[in-house]
C-alpha positions in Angstrom: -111.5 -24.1 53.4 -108.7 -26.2 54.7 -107.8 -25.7 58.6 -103.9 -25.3 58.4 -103.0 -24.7 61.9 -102.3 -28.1 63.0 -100.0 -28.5 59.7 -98.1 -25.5 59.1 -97.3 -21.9 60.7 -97.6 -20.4 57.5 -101.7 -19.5 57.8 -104.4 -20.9 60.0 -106.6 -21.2 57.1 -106.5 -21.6 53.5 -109.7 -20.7 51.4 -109.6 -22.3 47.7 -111.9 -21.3 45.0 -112.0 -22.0 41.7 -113.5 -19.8 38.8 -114.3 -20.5 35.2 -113.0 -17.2 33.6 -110.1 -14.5 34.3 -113.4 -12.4 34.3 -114.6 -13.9 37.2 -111.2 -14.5 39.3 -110.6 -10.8 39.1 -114.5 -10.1 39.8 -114.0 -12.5 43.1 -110.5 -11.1 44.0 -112.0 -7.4 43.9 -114.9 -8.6 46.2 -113.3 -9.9 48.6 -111.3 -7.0 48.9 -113.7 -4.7 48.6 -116.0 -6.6 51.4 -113.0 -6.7 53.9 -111.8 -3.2 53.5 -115.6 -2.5 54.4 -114.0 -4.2 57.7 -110.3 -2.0 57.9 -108.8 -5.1 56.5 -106.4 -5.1 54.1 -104.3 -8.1 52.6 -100.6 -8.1 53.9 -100.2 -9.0 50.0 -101.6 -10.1 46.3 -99.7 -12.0 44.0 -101.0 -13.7 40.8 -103.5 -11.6 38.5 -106.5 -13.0 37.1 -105.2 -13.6 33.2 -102.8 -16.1 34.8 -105.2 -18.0 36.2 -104.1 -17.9 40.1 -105.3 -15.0 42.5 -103.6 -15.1 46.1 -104.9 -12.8 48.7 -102.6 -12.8 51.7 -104.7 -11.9 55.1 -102.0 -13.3 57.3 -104.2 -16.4 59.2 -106.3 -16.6 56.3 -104.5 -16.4 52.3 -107.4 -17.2 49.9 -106.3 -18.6 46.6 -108.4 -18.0 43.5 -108.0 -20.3 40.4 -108.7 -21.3 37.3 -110.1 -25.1 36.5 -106.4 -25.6 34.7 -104.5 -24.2 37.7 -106.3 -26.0 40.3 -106.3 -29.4 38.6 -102.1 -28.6 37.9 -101.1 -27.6 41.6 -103.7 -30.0 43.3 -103.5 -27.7 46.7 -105.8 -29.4 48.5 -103.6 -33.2 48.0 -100.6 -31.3 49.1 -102.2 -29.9 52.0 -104.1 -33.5 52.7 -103.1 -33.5 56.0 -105.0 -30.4 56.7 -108.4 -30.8 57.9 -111.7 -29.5 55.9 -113.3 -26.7 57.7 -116.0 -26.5 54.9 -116.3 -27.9 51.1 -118.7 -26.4 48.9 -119.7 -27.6 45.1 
């Protein structure tokens, strides 16, 4: 999780996952949404489906991107959000 607020006025936070399978991006996607709707929150917007191999889930301060090994290692979000600090990292 990358702390964007002292970067960018886009998000205050960007979450970035990776998972193995379009299986499992749409498994995490529908999670997440299922767990925050628990909570009357709904994303502002979802772009990406899980056969492409990028999920974004728009909360407003917090947009969660989902991706496969090939997508992550092609945009490399994390070097060109570098500036933004790590909140928390997790292998």
């Amino acid at each position: 999780m990358l702390d964007t607020r002292p970067i960018s006025f886009i998000a205050d936070y960007f979450v970035i996952a990776t998972a193995d399978s379009a299986r499992q991006l749409k498994a995490i996607s529908d999670e997440i949404q299922k767990q925050l709707k628990k909570h009357a929150t709904l994303p502002l917007g979802v772009e990406g489906t899980a056969d492409s191999g990028w999920v974004l889930l728009d909360y407003g301060g917090v947009i969660v991107h989902l991706l496969s090994p090939e997508m992550r290692d092609y945009y490399l979000l994390e070097k060109l959000w570098a500036n933004a600090p790590v909140v928390v990292r997790m292998q």
